[in-house]
C-alpha positions in Angstrom: 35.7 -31.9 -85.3 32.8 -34.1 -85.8 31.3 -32.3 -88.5 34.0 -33.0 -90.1 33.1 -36.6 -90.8 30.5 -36.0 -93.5 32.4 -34.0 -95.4 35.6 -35.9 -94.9 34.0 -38.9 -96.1 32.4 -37.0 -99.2 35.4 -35.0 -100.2 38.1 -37.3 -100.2 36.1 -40.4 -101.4 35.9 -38.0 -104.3 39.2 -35.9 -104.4 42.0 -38.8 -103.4 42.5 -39.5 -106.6 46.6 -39.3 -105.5 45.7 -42.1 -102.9 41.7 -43.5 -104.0 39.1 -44.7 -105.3 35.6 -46.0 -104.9 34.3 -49.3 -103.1 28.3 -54.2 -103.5 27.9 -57.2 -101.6 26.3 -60.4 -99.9 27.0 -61.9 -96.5 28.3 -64.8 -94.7 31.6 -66.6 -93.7 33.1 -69.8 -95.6 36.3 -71.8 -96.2 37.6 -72.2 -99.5 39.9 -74.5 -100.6 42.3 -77.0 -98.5 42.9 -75.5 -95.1 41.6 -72.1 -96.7 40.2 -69.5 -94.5 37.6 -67.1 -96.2 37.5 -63.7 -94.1 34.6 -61.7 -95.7 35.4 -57.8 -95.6 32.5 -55.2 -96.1 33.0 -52.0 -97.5 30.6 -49.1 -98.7 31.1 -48.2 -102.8 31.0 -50.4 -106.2 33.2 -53.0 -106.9 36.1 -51.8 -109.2 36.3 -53.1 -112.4 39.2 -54.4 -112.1 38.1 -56.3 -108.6 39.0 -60.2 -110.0 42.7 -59.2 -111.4 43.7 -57.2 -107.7 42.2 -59.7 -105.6 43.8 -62.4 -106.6 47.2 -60.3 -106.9 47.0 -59.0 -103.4 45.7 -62.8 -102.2 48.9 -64.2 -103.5 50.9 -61.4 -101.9 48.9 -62.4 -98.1 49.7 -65.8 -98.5 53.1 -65.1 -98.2 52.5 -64.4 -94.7 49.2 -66.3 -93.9 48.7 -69.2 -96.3 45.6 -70.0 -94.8 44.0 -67.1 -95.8 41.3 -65.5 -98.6 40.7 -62.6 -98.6 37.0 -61.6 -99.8 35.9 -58.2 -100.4 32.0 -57.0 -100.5 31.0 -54.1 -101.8 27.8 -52.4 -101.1 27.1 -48.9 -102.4 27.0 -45.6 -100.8 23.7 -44.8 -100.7 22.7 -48.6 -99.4 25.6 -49.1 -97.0 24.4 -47.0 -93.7 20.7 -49.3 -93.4 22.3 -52.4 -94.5 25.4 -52.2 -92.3 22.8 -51.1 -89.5 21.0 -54.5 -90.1 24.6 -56.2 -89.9 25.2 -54.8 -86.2 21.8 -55.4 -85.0 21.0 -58.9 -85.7 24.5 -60.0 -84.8 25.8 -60.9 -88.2 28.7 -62.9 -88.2 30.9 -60.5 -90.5 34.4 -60.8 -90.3 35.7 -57.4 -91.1 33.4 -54.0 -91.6 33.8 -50.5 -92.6 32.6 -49.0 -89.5 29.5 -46.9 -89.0 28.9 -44.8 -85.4 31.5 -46.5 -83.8 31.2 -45.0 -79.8 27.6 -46.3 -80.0 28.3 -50.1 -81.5 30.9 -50.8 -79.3 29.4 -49.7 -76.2 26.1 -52.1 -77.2 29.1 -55.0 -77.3 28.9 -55.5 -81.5 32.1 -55.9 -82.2 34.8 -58.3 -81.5 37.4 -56.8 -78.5 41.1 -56.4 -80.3 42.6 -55.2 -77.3 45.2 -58.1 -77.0 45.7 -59.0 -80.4 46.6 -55.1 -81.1 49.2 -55.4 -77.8 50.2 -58.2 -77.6 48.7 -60.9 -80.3 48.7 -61.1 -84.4 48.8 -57.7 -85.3 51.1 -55.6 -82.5 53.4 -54.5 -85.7 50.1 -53.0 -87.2 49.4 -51.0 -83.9 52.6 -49.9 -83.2 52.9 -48.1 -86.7 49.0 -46.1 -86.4 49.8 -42.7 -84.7 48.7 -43.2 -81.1 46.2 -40.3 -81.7 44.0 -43.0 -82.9 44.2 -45.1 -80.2 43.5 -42.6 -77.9 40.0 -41.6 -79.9 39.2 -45.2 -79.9 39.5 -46.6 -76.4 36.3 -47.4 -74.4 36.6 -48.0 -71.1 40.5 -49.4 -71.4 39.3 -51.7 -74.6 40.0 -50.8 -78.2 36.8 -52.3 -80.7 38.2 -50.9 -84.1 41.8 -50.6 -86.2 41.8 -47.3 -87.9 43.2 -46.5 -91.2 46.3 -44.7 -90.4 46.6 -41.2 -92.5 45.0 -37.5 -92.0 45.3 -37.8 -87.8 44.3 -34.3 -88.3 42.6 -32.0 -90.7 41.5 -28.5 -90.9 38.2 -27.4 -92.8 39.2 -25.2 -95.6 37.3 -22.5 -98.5 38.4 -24.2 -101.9 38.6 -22.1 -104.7 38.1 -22.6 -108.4 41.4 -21.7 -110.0 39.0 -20.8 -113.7 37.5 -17.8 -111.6 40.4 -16.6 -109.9 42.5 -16.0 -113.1 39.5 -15.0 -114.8 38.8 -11.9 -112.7 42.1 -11.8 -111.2 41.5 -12.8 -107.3 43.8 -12.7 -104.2 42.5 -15.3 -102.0 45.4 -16.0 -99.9 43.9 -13.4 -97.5 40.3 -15.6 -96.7 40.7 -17.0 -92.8 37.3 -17.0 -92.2 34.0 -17.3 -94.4 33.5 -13.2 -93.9 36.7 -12.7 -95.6 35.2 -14.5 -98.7 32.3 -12.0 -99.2 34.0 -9.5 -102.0 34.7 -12.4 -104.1 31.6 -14.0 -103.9 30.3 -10.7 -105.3 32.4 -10.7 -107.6 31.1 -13.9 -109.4 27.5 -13.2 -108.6 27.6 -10.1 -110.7 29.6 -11.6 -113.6 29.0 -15.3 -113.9 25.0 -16.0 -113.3 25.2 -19.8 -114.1 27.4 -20.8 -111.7 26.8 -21.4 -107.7 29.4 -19.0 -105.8 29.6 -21.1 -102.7 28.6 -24.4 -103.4 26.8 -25.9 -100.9 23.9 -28.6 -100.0 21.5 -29.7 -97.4 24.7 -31.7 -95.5 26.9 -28.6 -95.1 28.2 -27.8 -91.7 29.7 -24.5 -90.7 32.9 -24.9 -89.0 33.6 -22.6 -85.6 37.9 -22.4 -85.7 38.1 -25.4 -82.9 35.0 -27.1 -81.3 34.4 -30.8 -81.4 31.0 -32.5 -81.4 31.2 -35.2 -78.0 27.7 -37.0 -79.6 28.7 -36.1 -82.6 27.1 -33.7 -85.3 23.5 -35.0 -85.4 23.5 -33.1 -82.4 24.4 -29.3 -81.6 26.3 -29.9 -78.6 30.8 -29.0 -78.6 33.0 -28.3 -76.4 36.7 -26.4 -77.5 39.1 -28.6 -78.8 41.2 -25.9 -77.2 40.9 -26.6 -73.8 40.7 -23.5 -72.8 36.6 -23.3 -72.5 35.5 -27.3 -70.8 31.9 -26.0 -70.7 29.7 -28.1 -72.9 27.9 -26.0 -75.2 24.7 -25.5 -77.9 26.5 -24.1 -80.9 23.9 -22.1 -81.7 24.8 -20.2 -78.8 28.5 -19.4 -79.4 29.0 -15.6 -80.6 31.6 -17.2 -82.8 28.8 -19.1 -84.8 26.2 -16.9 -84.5 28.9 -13.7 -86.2 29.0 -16.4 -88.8 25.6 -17.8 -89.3 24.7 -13.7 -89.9 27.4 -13.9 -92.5 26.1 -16.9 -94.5 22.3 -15.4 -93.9 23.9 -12.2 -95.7 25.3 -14.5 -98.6 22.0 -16.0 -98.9 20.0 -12.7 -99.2 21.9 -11.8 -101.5 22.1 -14.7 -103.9 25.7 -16.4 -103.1 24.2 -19.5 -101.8 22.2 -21.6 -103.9 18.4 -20.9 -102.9 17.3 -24.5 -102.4 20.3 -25.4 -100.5 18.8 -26.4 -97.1 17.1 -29.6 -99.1 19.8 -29.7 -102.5 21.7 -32.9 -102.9 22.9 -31.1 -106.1 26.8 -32.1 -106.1 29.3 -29.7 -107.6 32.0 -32.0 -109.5 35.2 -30.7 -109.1 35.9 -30.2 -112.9 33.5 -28.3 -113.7 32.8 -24.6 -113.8 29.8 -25.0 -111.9 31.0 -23.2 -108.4 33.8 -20.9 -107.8 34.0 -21.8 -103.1 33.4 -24.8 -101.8 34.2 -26.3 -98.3 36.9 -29.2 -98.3 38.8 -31.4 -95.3 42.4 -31.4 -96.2 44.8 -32.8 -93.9 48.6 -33.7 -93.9 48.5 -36.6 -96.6 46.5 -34.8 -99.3 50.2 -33.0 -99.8 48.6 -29.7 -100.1 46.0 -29.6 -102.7 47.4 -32.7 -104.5 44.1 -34.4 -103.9 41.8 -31.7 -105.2 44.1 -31.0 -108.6 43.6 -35.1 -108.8 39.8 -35.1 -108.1 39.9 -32.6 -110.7 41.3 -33.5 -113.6 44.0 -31.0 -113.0 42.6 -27.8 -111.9 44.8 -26.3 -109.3 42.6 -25.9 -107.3 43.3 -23.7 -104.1 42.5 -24.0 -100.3 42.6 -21.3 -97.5 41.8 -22.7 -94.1 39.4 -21.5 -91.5 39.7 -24.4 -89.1 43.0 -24.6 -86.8 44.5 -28.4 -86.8 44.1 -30.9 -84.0 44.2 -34.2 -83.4 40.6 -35.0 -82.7 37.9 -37.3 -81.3 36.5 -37.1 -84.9 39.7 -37.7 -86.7 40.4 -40.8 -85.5 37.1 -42.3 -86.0 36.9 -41.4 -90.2 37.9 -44.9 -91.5 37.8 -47.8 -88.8 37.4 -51.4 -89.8 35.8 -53.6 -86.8 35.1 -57.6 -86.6 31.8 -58.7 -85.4 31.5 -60.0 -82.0 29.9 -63.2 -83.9 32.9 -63.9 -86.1 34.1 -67.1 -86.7 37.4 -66.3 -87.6 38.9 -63.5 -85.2 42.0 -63.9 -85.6 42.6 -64.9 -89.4 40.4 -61.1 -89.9 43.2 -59.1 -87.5 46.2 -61.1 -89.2 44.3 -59.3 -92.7 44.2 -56.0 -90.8 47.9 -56.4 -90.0 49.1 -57.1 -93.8 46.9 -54.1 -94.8 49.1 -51.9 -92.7 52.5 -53.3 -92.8 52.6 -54.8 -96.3 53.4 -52.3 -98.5 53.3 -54.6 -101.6 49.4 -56.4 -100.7 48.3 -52.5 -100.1 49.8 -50.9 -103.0 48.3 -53.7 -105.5 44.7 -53.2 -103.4 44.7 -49.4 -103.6 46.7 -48.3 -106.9 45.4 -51.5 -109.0 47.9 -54.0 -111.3 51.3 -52.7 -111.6 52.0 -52.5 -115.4 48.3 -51.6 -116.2 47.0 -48.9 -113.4 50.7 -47.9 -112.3 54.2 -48.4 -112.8 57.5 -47.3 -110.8 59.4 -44.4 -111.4 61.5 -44.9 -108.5 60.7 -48.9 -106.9 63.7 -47.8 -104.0 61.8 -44.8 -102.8 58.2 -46.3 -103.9 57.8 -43.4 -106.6 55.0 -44.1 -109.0 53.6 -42.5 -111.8 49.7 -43.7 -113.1 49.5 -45.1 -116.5 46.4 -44.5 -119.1 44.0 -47.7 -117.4 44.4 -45.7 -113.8 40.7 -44.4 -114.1 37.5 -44.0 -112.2 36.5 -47.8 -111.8 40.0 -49.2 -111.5 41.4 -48.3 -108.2 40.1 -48.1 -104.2 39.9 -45.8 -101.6 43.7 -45.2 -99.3 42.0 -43.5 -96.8 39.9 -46.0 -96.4 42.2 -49.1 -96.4 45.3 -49.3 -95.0 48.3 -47.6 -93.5 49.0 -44.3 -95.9 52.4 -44.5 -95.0 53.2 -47.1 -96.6 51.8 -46.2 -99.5 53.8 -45.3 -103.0 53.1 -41.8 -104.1 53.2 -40.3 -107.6 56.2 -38.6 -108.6 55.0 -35.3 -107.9 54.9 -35.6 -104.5 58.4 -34.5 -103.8 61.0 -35.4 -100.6 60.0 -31.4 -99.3 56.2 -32.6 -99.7 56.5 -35.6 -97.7 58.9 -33.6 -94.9 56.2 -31.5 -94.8 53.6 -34.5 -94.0 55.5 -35.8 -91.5 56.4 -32.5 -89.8 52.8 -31.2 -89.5 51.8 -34.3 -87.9 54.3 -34.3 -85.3 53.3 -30.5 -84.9 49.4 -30.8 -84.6 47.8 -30.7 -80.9 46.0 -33.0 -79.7 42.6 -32.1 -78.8 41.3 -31.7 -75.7 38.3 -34.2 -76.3 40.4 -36.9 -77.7 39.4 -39.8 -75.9 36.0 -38.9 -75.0 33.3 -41.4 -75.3 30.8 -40.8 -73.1 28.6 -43.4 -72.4 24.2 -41.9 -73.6 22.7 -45.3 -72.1 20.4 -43.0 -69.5 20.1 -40.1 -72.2 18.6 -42.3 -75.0 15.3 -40.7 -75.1 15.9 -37.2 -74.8 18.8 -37.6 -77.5 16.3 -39.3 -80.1 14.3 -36.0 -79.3 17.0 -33.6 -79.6 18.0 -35.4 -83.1 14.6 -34.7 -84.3 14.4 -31.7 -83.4 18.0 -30.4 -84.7 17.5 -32.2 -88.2 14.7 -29.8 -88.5 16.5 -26.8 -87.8 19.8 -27.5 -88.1 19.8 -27.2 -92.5 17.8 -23.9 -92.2 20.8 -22.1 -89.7 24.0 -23.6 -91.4 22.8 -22.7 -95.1 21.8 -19.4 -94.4 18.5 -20.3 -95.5 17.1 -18.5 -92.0 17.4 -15.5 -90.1 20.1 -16.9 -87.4 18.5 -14.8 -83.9 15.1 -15.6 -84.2 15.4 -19.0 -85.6 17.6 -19.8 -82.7 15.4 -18.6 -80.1 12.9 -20.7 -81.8 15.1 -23.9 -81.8 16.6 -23.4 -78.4 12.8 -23.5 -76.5 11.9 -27.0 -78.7 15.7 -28.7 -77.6 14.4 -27.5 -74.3 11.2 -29.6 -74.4 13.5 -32.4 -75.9 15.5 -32.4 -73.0 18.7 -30.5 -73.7 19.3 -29.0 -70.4 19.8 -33.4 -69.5 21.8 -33.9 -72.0 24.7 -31.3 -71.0 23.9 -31.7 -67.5 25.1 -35.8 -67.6 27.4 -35.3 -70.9 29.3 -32.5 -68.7 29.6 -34.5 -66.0 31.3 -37.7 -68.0 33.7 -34.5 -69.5 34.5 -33.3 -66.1 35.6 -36.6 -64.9 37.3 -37.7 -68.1 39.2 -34.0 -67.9 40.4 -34.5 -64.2 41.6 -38.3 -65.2 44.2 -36.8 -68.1 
């Protein structure tokens, strides 16, 4: 689901601490050295501290393969990286690589570089033949693919996370929570006895998840359709019984104090070791090994997860962590020779994501790539797997056992592929009424999913503005793109 993607990006670029780590930087292509090609790689996040000692370990590692190659990494930070990769796209920037940002849109305005036959046929087929073809699936427009994805949580589910301080505390069963109504008793429970800390812990971002709808435009707009199949109807959310039954609950939990007051405008974060929240909505999927990640992010805590989401292999999914080459790169093919090492060189991603063997990590087990992390592995130190390269290449700690790893694998083969996946529908004719819509969901939209407002009449009052916006376009030519995409599978 396309909600998803916020909080995807949010949890795990704070929880994969099993897999992680965080990402400032100029622009422009260059050659260094004799017969030296510089491909210039942007990512969102700070440089790691450690940034000089990897990149010239995992340089020497991909000029094994390609000699001709540097590899140059710039980092801009979070909060900077949306508006300046905007300015990137739009005034044709001759980028190499880039952490991608509204992919459907980009490609269809012809931004990036078409990888179609490298991917197939050229310098990186071994790379495209090991990504689950899931992905490739979510990221074909029009019979060309614009984007390599990073190759790890195909699917996820939205889960209720749970402070593990609270539940021994009071003694609390949570294995029975499928659904945010089955959470109410123990949000109670911590309102009444703990005052100072935030029961559900949520923000001005948070999205309430319906158990399968996708977003086709995605969720800056209130439009799904069931990842199911079952329903090919485009719909408002906000006019689904499923999320209305809900939206009542969360207006309840508001009422009554189990939501923080101020959280339709609260950037407020809840950091994940700290008794500061007892529920909090996560995105787990198949290679956070159960709640691996979040005992990681948290120092420990063992933290645990009921899901209220069902798992598919989504539109959304597949678009989390894409890397793309501008259509006005010089160097093309030196940038999807990088993308290929980053997926089927375990050594040059290992070195990238886990930081200097001996300082950051050493082996347990080198034959089954069994690691354990050593006192310098730290906040600063290491960079973001699910935003990188192949995860399954990648070494894990020694507590992720054979069974854990089975169960990976086995999950992924199991999940269904969503109904949606593959649908790109193409908004050139619906620009206009879609800028209106935006504006006025963004107004809305933070009042209804925080409980802050009373669902009915707030709707009503939504539904007539979207209206004047143009809403009844929208579906009307996004349904008809659906049809035709459903009657092609």
């Amino acid at each position: 689901m396309k909600q998803w993607r916020k909080v995807l990006i949010a949890g795990m670029a704070a929880s994969m601490a099993l897999i992680l780590g965080a990402c400032g930087g100029g622009s422009g292509n260059s050659s260094t050295g004799a017969n030296k090609v510089t491909v210039s790689m942007y990512m969102p996040g700070d440089q790691t501290k450690n940034y000089k000692e990897v990149i010239t370990a995992a340089n020497k590692q991909l000029q094994k393969k390609y000699p001709n190659i540097q590899l140059d990494m710039k980092f801009i930070g979070w909060g900077d990286y949306g508006q300046k990769y905007s300015v990137m796209v739009t005034s044709g920037d001759s980028y190499d690589l880039a952490f991608v940002q509204q992919y459907p849109t980009n490609a269809q305005k012809g931004a990036y570089a078409d990888m179609t036959d490298y991917l197939k046929n050229g310098v990186a087929k071994k790379a495209y033949e090991a990504v689950d073809p899931a992905y490739w699936k979510g990221l074909t427009i029009k019979n060309k693919i614009y984007a390599f994805p990073v190759n790890a949580n195909v699917f996820a589910q939205n889960a209720l996370a749970f402070n593990p301080t609270f539940i021994k505390k009071y003694n609390l069963d949570v294995s029975k929570v499928h659904s945010y109504a089955d959470a109410t008793e123990l949000l109670a429970t911590i309102k009444k006895n703990e005052p100072n800390v935030a029961p559900f812990g949520i923000g001005k971002d948070f999205k309430l998840s319906d158990k399968a709808l996708e977003y086709p435009l995605t969720n800056n707009f209130p439009l799904v359709v069931d990842s199911s199949g079952k329903d090919t109807k485009i719909h408002n959310i906000y006019d689904l019984p499923e999320t209305q039954k809900n939206l009542a609950v969360l207006h309840e939990w508001y009422e009554k104090g189990y939501l923080p007051k101020d959280a339709a405008t609260s950037t407020t974060g809840y950091d994940y070791a700290e008794d500061t929240w007892f529920m909090r909505q996560e995105t787990v999927g198949p290679f956070d090994y159960g709640n691996t990640a979040l005992k990681n992010a948290s120092g420990g805590k063992d933290i645990q997860y009921q899901p209220i989401t069902d798992p598919y292999k989504s539109e959304a999914q597949s678009q989390v962590a894409l890397w793309a080459i501008s259509k006005s790169s010089k160097h093309k093919k030196e940038a999807m020779q990088v993308l290929n090492a980053l997926n089927t060189d375990p050594k040059l991603l290992n070195t990238i994501v886990w930081g200097i063997q001996g300082k950051q990590w050493k082996f347990t087990d080198e034959k089954k790539g069994k690691i354990e992390t050593l006192k310098d592995y730290k906040p600063g130190y290491f960079m973001g797997a699910w935003m990188m390269g192949n995860n399954a290449i990648l070494y894990t700690q020694n507590t992720v056992t054979d069974a854990m790893i089975k169960t990976r694998d086995d999950s992924i083969k199991a999940a269904k592929e969503s109904a949606m996946l593959g649908f790109n529908p193409d908004t050139t004719s619906i620009k206009t009424e879609l800028s209106n819509i935006a504006n006025v969901y963004s107004k809305y939209g933070p009042l209804l999913d925080t409980g802050t407002a009373d669902p009915i009449p707030t709707i009503k009052k939504m539904d007539a503005e979207l209206k004047t916006a143009g809403i009844d376009k929208v579906i009307s030519n996004v349904q008809k793109q659906y049809d035709e995409f459903l009657a092609k599978k």
